[in-house]
C-alpha positions in Angstrom: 0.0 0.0 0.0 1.7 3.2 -1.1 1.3 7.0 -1.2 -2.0 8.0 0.8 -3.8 4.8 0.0 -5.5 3.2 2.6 -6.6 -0.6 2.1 -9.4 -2.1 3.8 -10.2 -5.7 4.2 -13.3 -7.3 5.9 -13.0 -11.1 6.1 -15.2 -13.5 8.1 -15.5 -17.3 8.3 -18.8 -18.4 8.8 -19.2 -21.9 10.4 -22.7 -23.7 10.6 -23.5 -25.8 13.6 -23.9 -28.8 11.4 -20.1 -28.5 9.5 -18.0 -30.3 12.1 -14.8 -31.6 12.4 -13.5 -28.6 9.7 -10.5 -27.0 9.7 -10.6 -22.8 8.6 -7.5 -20.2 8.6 -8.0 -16.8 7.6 -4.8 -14.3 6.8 -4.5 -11.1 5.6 -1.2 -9.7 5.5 -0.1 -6.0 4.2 3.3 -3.9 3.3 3.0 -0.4 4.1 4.9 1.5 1.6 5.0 5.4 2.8 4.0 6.2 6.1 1.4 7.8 4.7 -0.4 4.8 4.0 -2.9 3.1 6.2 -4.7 -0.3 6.8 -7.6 -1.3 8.5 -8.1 -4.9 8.7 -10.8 -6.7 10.5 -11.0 -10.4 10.4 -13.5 -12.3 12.4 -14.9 -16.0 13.1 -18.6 -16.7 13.7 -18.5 -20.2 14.7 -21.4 -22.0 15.8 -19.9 -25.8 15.9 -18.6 -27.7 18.5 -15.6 -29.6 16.5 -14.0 -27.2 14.8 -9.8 -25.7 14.3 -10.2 -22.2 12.6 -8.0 -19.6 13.4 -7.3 -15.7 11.8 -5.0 -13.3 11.3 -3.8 -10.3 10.3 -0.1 -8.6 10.1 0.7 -4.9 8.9 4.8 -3.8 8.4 6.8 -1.9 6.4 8.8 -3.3 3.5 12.1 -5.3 4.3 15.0 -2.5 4.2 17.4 -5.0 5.0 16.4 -7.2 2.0 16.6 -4.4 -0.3 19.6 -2.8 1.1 21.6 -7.1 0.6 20.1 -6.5 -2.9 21.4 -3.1 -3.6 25.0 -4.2 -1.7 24.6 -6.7 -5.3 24.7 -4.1 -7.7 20.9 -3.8 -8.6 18.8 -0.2 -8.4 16.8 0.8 -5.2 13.7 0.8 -7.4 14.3 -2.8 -9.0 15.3 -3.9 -5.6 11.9 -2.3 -4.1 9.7 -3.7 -6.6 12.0 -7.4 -6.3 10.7 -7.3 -2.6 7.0 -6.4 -3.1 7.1 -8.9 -6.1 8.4 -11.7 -3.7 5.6 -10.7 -1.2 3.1 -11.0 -3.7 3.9 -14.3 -4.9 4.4 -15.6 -1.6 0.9 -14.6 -1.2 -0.3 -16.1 -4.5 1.6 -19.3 -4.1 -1.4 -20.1 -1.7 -4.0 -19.6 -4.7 -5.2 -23.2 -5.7 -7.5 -21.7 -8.6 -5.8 -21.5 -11.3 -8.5 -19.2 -13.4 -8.6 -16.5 -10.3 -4.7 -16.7 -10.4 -4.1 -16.2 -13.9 -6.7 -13.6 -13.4 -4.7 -11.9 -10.7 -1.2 -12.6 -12.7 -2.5 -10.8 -15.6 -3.8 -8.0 -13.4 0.0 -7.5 -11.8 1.5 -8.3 -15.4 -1.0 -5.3 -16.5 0.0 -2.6 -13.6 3.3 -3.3 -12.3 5.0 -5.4 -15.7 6.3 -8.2 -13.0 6.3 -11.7 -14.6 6.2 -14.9 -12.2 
């Protein structure tokens, strides 16, 4: 998230008294780019089983200085190095995607606005 943009992101998993023995993980994580940039994240379980695992999460930080400073110790730009990092947290975050239409969906939307191939 980057320049004054502000992200939101309301998840919930809903579990029905008659889906037992499930297992449920919500996560939302974010890379604040500026410090003007803001997230509000609310995830939230309404459970109404007995036998259930489902956990949430959310995480919020800024992007890894340290990883772009070992990649700009190697030679390569402070923007290329930026966008290596954001591109790596991305993917990690699309590695999870088992659909492949809604990936390619999503990999053509990044291709589209940032020109990052995975």
């Amino acid at each position: 998230i980057d320049d004054k943009a502000t992200a939101v992101f309301n998840g919930k998993v809903f579990v029905r008294k008659d889906a037992q023995k499930i297992n449920a993980f919500q996560s939302n994580a974010n890379v604040l780019m500026s410090d003007d940039a803001s997230v509000n994240s609310k995830p939230e379980l309404e459970i109404y089983a007995d036998d259930v695992k489902c956990s949430h999460g959310s995480t919020t930080g800024q992007l890894d200085e340290e990883a772009v400073f070992y990649l700009r110790a190697r030679g390569i730009s402070e923007k290329s190095a930026r966008n290596l990092v954001v591109s790596a947290f991305v993917n990690d975050a699309l590695e999870k995607t088992e659909n492949e239409e809604i990936l390619a969906y999503i990999y053509s939307l990044v291709k589209e606005r940032f020109g990052w191939e995975f």
